[in-house]
C-alpha positions in Angstrom: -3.8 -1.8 18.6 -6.1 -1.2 15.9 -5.2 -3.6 13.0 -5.8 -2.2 9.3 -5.3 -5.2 7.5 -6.8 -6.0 4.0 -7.2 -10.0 4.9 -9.6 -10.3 8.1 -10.6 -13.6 8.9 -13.7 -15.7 6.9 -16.8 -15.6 8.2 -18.6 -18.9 8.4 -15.2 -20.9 8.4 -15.0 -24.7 8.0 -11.5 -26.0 8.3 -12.5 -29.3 7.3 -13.8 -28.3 4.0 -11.8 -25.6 2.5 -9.0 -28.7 2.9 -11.4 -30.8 0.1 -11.4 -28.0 -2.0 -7.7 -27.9 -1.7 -7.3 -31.0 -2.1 -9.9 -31.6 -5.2 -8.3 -28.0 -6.9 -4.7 -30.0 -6.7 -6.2 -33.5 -8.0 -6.0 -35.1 -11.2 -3.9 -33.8 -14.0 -3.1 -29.9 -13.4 -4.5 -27.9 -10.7 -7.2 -25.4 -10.5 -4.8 -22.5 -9.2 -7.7 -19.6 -9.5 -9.4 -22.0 -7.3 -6.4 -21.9 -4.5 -5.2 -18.6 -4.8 -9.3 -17.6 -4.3 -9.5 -19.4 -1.2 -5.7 -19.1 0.6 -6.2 -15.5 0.2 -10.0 -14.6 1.8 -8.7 -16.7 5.2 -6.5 -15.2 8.1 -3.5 -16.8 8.7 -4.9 -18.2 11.7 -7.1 -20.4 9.5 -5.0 -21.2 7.0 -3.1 -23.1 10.0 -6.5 -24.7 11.1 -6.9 -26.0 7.2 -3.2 -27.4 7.6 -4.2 -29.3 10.3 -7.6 -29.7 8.9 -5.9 -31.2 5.7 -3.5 -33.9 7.4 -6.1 -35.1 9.7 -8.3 -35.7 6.4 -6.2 -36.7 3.8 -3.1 -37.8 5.8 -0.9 -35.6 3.5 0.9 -32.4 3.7 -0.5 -29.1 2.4 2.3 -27.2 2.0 4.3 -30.0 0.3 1.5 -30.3 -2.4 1.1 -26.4 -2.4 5.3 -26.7 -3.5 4.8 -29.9 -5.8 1.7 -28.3 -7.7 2.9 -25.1 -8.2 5.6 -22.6 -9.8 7.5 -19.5 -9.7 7.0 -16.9 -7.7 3.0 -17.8 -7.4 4.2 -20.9 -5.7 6.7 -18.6 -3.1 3.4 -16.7 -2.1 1.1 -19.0 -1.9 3.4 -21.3 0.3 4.4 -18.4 2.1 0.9 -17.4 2.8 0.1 -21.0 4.4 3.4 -20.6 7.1 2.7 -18.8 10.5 4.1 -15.4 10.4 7.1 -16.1 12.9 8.0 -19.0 10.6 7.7 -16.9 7.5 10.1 -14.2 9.3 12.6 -17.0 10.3 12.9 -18.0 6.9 13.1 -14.9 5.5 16.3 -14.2 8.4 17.8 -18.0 7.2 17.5 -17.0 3.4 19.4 -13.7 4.0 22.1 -15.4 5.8 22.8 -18.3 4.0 25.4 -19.4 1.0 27.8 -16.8 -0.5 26.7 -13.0 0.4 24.2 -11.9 2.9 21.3 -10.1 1.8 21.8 -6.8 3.9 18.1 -5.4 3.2 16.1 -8.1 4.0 18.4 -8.2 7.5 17.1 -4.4 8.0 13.7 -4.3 7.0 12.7 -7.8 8.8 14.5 -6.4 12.1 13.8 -2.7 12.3 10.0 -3.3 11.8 9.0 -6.0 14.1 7.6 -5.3 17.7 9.2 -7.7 21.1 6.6 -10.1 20.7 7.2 -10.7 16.6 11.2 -10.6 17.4 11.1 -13.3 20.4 8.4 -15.6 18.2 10.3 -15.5 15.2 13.8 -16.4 17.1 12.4 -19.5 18.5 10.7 -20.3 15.3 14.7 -19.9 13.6 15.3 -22.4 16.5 12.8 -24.9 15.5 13.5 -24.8 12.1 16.8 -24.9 11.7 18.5 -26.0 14.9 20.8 -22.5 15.0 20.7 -20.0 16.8 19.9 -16.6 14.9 21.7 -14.2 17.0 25.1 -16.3 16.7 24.2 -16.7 13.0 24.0 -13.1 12.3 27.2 -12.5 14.7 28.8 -15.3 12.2 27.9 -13.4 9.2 28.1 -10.0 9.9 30.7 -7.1 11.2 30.8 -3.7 13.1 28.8 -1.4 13.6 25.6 -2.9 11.4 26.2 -6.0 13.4 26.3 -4.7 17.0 22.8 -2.6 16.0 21.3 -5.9 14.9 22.1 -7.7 18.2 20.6 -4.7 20.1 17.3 -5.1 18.1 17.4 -9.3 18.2 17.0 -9.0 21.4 13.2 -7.4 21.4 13.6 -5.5 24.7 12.5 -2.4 22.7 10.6 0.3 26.0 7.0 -1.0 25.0 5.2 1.1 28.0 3.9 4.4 26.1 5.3 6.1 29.2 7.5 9.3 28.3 10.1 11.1 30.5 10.2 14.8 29.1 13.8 15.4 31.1 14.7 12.0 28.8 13.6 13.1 25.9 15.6 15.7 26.4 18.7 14.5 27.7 18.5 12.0 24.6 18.0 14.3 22.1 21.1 16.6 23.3 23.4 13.3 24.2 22.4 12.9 19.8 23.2 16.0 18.8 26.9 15.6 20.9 27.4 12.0 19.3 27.4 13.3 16.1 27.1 16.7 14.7 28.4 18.4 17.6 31.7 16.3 17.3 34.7 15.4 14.5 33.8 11.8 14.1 31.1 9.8 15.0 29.7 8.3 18.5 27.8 5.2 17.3 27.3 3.3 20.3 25.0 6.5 21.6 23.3 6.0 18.6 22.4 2.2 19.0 21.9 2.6 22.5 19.0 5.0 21.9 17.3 4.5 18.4 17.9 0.4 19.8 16.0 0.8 22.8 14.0 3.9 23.7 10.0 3.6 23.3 8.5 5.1 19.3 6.8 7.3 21.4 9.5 8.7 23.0 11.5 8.5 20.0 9.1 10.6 18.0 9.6 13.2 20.4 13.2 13.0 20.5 13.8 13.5 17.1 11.2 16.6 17.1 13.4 17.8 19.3 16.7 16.9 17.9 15.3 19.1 15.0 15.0 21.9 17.3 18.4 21.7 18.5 20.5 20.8 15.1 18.0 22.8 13.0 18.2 19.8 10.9 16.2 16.2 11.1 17.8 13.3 12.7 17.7 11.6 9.3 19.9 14.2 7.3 22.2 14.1 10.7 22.9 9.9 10.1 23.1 10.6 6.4 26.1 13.0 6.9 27.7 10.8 9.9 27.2 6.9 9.2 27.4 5.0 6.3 27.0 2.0 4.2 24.7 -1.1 5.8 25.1 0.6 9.0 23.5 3.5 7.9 20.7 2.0 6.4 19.4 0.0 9.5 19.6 3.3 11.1 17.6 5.1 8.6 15.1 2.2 8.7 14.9 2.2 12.3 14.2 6.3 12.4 11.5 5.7 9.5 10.1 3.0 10.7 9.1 4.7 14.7 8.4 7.9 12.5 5.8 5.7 10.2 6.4 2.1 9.7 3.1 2.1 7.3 5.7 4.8 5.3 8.6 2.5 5.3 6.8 0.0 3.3 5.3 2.0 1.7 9.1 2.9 0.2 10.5 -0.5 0.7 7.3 -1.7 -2.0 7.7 1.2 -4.4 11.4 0.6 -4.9 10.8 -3.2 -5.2 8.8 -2.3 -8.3 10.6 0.7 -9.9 13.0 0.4 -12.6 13.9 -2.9 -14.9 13.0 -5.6 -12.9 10.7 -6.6 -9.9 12.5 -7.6 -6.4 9.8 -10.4 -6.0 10.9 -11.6 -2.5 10.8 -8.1 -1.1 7.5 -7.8 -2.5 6.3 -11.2 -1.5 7.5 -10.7 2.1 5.7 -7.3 2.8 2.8 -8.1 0.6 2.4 -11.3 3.2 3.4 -9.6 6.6 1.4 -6.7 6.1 -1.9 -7.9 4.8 -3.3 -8.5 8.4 -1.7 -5.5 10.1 -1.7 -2.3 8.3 -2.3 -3.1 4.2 -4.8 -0.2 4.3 -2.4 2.5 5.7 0.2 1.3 3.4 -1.2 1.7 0.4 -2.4 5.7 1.4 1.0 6.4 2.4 2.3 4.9 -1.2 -0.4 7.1 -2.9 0.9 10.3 -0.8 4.5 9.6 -1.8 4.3 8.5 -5.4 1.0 9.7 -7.1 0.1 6.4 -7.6 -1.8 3.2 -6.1 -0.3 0.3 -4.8 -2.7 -1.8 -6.4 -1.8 -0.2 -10.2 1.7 -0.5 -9.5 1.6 -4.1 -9.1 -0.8 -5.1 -11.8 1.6 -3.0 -13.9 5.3 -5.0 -12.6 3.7 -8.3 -12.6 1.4 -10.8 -14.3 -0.5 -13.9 -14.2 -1.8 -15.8 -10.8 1.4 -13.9 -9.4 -0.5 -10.8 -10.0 -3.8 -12.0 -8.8 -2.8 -13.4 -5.9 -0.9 -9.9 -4.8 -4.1 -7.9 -6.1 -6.2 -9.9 -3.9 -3.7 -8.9 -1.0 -3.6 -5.5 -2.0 -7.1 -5.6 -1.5 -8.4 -2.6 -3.4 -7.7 0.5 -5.7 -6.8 3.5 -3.9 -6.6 5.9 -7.3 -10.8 5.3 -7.2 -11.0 6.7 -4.1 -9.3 10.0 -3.7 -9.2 11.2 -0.2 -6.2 10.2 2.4 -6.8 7.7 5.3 -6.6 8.7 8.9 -3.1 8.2 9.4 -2.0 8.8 5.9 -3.5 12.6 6.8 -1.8 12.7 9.6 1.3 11.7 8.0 1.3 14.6 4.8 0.2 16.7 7.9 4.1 16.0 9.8 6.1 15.3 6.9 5.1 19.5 5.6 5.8 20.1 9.4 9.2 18.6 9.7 10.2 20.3 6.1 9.2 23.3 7.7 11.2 22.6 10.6 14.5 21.3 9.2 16.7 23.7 7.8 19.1 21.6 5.6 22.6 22.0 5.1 23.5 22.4 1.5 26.8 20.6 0.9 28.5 20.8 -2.6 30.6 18.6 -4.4 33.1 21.1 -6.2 35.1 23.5 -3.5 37.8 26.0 -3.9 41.0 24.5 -4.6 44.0 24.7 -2.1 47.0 26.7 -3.6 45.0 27.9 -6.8 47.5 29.4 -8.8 45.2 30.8 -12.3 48.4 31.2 -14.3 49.9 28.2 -13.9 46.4 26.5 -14.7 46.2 28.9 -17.7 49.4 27.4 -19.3 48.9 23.6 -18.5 45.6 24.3 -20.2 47.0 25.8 -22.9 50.0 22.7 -23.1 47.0 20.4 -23.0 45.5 21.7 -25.9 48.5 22.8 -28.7 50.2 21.0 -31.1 48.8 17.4 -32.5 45.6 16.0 -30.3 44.1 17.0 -26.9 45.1 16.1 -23.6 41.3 16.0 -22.4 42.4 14.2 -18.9 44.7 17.3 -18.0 41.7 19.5 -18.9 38.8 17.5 -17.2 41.7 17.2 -14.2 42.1 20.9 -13.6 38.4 22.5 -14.9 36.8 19.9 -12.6 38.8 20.8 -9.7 38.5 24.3 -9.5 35.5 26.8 -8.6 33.4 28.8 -11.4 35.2 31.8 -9.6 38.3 30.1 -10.0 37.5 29.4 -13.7 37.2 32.5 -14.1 40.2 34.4 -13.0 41.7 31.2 -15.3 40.1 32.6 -18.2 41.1 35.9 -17.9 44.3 34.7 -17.1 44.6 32.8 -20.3 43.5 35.9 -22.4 46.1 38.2 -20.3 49.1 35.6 -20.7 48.6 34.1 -24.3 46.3 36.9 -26.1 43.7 34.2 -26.4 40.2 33.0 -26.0 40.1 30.2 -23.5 36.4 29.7 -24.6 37.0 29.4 -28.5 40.0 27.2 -27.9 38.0 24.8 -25.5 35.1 24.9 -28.3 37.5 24.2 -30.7 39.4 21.1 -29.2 36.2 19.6 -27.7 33.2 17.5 -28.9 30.0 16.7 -28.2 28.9 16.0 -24.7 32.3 16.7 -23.2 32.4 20.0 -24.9 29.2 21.2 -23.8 29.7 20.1 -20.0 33.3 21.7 -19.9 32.0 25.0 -21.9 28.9 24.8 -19.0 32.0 24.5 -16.5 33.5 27.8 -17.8 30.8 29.6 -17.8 29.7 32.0 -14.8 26.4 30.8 -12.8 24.3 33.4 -14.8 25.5 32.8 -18.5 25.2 29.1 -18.0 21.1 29.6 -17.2 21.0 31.5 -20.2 22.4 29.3 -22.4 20.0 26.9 -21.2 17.2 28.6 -21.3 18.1 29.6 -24.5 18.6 26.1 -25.7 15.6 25.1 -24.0 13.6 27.8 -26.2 14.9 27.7 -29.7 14.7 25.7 -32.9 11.9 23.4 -33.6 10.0 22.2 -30.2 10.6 23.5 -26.6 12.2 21.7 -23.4 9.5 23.1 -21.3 10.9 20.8 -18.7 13.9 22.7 -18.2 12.1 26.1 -18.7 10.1 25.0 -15.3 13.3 23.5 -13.5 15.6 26.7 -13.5 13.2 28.9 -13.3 11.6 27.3 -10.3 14.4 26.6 -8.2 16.9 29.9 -8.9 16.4 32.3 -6.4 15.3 35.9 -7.1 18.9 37.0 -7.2 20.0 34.5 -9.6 17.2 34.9 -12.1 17.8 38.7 -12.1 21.4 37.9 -12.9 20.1 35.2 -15.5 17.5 37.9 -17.1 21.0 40.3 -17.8 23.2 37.6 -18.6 20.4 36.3 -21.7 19.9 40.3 -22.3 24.0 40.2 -23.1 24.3 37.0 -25.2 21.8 37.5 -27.2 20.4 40.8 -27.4 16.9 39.8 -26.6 14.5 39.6 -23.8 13.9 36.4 -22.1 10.3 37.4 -20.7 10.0 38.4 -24.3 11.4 34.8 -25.8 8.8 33.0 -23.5 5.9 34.7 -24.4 6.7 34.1 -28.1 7.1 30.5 -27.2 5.0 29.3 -25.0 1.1 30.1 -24.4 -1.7 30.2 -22.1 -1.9 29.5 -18.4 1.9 27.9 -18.8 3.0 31.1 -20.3 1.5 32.9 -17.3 3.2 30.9 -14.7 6.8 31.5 -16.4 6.6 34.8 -16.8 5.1 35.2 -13.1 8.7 33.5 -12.1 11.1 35.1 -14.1 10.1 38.2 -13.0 12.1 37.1 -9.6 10.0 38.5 -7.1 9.3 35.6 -4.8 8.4 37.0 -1.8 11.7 36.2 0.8 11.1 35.4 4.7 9.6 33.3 6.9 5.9 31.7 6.8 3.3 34.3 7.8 0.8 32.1 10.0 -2.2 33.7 10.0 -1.8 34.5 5.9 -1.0 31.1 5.3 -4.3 29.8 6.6 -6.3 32.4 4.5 -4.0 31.0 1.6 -4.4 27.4 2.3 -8.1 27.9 2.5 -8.2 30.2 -0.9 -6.8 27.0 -2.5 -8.9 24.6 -0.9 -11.7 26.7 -2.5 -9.9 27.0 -5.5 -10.3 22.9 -5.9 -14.2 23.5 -6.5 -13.8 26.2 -8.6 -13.1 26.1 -12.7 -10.4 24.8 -14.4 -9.2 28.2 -15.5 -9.9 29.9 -12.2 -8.2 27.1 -10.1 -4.8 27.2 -12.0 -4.8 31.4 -11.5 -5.4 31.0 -8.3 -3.1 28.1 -7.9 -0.6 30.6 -9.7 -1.5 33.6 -7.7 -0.1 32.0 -4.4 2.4 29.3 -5.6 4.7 31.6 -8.0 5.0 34.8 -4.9 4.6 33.4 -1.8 8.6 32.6 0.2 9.5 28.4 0.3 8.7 28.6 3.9 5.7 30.3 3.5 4.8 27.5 1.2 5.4 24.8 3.5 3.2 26.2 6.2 0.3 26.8 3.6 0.4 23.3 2.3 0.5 21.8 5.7 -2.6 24.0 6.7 -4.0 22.6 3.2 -4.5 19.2 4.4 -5.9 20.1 7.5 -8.6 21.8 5.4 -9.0 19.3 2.7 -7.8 16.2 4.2 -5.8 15.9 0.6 -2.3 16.4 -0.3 -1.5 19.4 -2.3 0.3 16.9 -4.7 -2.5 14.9 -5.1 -4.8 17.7 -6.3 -2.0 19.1 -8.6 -1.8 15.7 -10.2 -5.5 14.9 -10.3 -6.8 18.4 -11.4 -4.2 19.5 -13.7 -2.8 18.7 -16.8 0.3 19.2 -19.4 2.6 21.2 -18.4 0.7 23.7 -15.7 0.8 20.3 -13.9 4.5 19.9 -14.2 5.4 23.3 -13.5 2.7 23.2 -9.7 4.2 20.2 -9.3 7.5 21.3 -9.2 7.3 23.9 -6.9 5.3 21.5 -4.7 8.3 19.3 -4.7 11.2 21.8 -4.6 9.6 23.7 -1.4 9.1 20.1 0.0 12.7 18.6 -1.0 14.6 20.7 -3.7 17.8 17.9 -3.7 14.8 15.5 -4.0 13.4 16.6 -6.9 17.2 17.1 -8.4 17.2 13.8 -7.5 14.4 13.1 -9.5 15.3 14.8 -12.3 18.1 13.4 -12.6 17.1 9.8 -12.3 14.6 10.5 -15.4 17.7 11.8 -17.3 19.0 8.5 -17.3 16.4 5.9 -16.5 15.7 3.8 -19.6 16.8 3.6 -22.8 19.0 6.6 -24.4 19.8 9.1 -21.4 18.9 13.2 -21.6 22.8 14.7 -21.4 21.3 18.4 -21.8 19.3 17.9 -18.6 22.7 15.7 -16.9 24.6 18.3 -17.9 22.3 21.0 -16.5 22.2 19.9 -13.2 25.5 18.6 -12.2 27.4 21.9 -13.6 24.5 23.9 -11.7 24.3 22.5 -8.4 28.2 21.0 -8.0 28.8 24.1 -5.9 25.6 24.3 -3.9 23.8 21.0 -3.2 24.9 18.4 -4.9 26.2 16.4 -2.7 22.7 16.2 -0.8 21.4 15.3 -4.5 23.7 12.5 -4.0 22.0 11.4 -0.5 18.5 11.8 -1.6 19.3 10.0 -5.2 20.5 7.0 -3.1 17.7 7.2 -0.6 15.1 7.2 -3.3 16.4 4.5 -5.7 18.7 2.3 -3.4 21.9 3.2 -6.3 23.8 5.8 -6.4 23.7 8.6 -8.6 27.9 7.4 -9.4 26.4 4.0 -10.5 24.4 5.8 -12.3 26.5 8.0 -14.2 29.1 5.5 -14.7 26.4 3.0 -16.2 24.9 5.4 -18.0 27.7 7.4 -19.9 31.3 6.5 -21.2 34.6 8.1 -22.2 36.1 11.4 -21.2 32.4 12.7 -20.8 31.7 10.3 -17.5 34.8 11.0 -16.0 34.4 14.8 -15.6 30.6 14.1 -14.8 31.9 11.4 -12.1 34.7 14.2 -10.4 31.3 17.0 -10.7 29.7 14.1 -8.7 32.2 13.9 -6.0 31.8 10.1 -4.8 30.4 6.7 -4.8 27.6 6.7 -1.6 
């Protein structure tokens, strides 16, 4: 195994006296904590243990007991943490998530689908030592179903460690998947625990290639769809982890960080366990996923000795260096491969409903709304539950039965928020994007982000429909409304897309090696003649043409196309690249995103709430909803229901279908 750790061990060690140091930096009145941190952190954990000794034998005292008594906070957590042997740091870690009132589910997950036989089998008898209980029986105690039986599999550390693969397995496993779960009403979890619980990562990794082959979707959208809750998420850990464990914690780090808050013992745990195994790979795959360093990140979240002591860890600054890692390339190189690969199902929210009778809806709206007040809960109830088609035969219903305008009356017994999202509701698909964009153009300023969200991710067909629909309303041209609004290279790329004349079809393989390379070029070339180029391929070549070219990219560059957007480009050329990066990558993902930024923070953007939950609650918002959760551990409910209040959140919470 080749170890790409940040923390190697000292060169020119002397047990004996790096334990006076210690001891003289804890001395006296105070203690010289730049001093310790400095010295814990250049020295392997096999030498801290050799100081320990070291340390009693000289002084006839315990180190880690004056570590505890001399220091604070979390700096005292890591340094004592640093100083125990990585099996008794894991054992703790297992105790602390299973003891007093609630059991700290994550820590249970990421501590047991991570760890290889040998770190399992030394941290169980380390539990044993320690704390006189046996683990397995512990966890048994303190945990239930499904979750718990997966946990029992993996305690055991009899994971297939031999790197040999049977092809007629691989297989046979892949199929016996596909029958436990997709192929089936209800779920077959014991297949699942038997296999992802058991079977080699080698093999794995070829199971779930083929999985994708045969379910045309990836194993991790598959145990999304079928499992749930803690169960779920060990799953979803144990499938990332064989896929890239570097990537896990890479994830598991980022969302320790994000957000009010730090999860310091999350943190502190991977920060230690990594630091001699795979520090360097983890950090390139964080840069990959969030355009960021590890190292800026955490001198951003936290401060002080705290902050030092991580940095040190951390080891170095990867936003200096700029190109990927071995297995970070590797990685951007599968992860455009499998998007290629995986068709997703798109899942909505909002479905026809049973029994729709458009008169009798036109009348109970119309009872809701006369005489003194509004009955807004018999308005959100039956505009919520009903599709934009079905809105619309209730409209014309409305006008047909009562010689009104459904529209006008809504307007006129409505406010604020709630009045625009129903009014969106009503709307077809079509005048809804043109209201947008509309808003999104006029009056003082422009919401350019919105500009580059709908026109990026509607199809050709829908921006044709949008282009009549804004012709209608308002008697103007929406190419002509951009170009009046908007300017330079930006201007360009919008009115390349709302043309709608995306190429359609799959990748063209040879092409999309002459295109990856033409933007590989592009990277050396002028600011001016990079973005056109950029542009040239990006707003007319098909999504799955995309994918293949930006796979083919990294092979070329050995850089993420991402990573050149963000470091090249600027304002909002940047924003609109990077969005069609991310939407032919993960289109619920970056809803996802979007959505997170709408209410992340103080104040929360309702235009851009209201946007997307009335635009994708009959196409993909319930895979928003996955990849929301996924991404930032809530869900996009908690969310909502945090973030907004009255009549407003409870039609937005029905639009969002469910809790996750």
């Amino acid at each position: 195994m080749v170890f790409r750790g940040t923390i190697t061990d000292a060169v020119d060690f002397d047990a004996t006296a790096d334990a006076e140091a210690l001891y003289n930096a804890m001395k006296g009145f105070g203690s010289d904590k730049e001093a310790i941190l400095e010295l814990v952190t250049s020295r392997s954990n096999a030498q801290r243990q050799e100081i320990i000794t070291a340390y009693k034998s000289s002084y006839g005292k315990d180190l880690i007991g004056d570590l505890k008594y001399e220091l604070t906070g979390h700096f005292e957590r890591l340094i004592v943490s640093l100083m125990r042997t990585p099996a008794q740091q894991d054992a703790k870690e297992i105790h602390d998530a299973l003891k007093g009132a609630g059991t700290n589910e994550r820590c249970l997950i990421e501590v047991l689908a991570s760890r290889n036989n040998q770190q399992i089998h030394d941290m169980v008898e380390a539990y044993k030592d320690a704390y006189g209980s046996d683990m397995e029986e512990d966890i048994l105690r303190d945990t239930s179903g499904h979750f718990k039986k997966m946990l029992v599999v993996l305690l055991q550390g009899t994971r297939d460690e031999s790197g040999v693969v049977d092809a007629d397995l691989v297989e046979q496993d892949a199929q016996d998947l596909f029958a436990a779960g997709e192929e089936q009403w209800g779920t077959d979890e014991a297949k699942f625990i038997m296999i992802l619980g058991n079977r080699s990562v080698t093999h794995l990794k070829m199971v779930f290639d083929q999985y994708e082959r045969i379910a045309e979707k990836c194993i991790e959208d598959s145990i999304k769809s079928e499992l749930s809750g803690d169960f779920e998420r060990l799953m979803l850990a144990v499938v990332q982890g064989i896929r890239s464990v570097s990537m896990f914690f890479a994830r598991r780090l980022y969302k320790s960080m994000k957000g009010l808050g730090t999860a310091d013992n999350t943190l502190i745990r991977i920060m230690i366990s990594r630091s001699e195994i795979d520090m360097l790979d983890i950090r390139e795959c964080f840069r990959l996923r969030y355009e960021k360093s590890l190292y800026n990140m955490i001198k951003e979240d936290t401060s002080g000795d705290y902050k030092r002591t991580l940095l040190q860890l951390c080891g170095g600054d990867d936003d200096l260096a700029g190109e990927f890692f071995p297995e970070a390339a590797q990685i951007a190189y599968k992860m455009w491969e499998l998007s290629a690969m995986t068709k997703v199902q798109l899942r909505p929210t909002i479905w026809p409903a049973d029994n729709f009778d458009p008169t009798a809806d036109a009348q109970a709206l119309r009872k809701a709304m006369k005489g003194f007040g509004t009955d807004e809960d018999a308005i959100i109830e039956i505009i919520a539950h009903r599709s934009n088609a079905q809105r619309q035969e209730i409209r014309q219903t409305f006008k047909s039965l009562l010689g009104r305008d459904l529209m006008k009356d809504l307007k006129s017994e409505l406010s604020k928020n709630l009045e625009r999202l129903i009014i969106g509701l009503m709307l077809t698909p079509a005048e809804f994007d043109a209201k947008m964009m509309r808003k999104a153009i006029e009056g003082i300023g422009t919401d350019e982000h919105a500009l580059i969200e709908i026109l990026v991710t509607r199809s050709n067909e829908e921006i044709h429909a949008m282009n009549a629909a804004y012709s209608s309303a308002y008697k103007r041209s929406l190419e002509g409304d951009i170009q009046s609004d908007t300017a330079g290279h930006f201007c360009r790329i919008l009115v390349s897309l709302v043309q709608g004349a995306r190429e359609e079809g799959q990748a063209d393989l040879e092409r999309a090696d002459a295109d990856a390379q033409e933007l590989a070029d592009a990277c050396n070339a002028e600011s001016d003649d990079m973005d056109m180029k950029f542009m040239s391929i990006l707003c007319t070549r098909s999504f799955p043409h995309l994918r293949k070219v930006f796979q083919e990219f990294v092979r070329f560059t050995n850089k993420d196309i991402e990573q050149i957007i963000k470091k090249e480009m600027s304002g909002d050329v940047k924003n609109a690249f990077y969005a069609i990066v991310c939407s032919v990558k993960n289109q619920p993902s970056y809803f996802a995103d979007r959505l997170y930024k709408a209410m992340k923070g103080l104040g929360t953007d309702d235009r851009a709430l209201i946007r997307i939950l009335v635009s994708r609650s009959e196409v993909d918002l319930f895979n928003i909803r996955k990849e929301f959760k996924e991404t930032h551990d809530d869900s996009l409910h908690d969310f909502i229901q945090g973030d907004t209040s009255g009549d407003y959140r409870k039609a937005l919470l029905l639009l969002c279908g469910g809790e996750d």
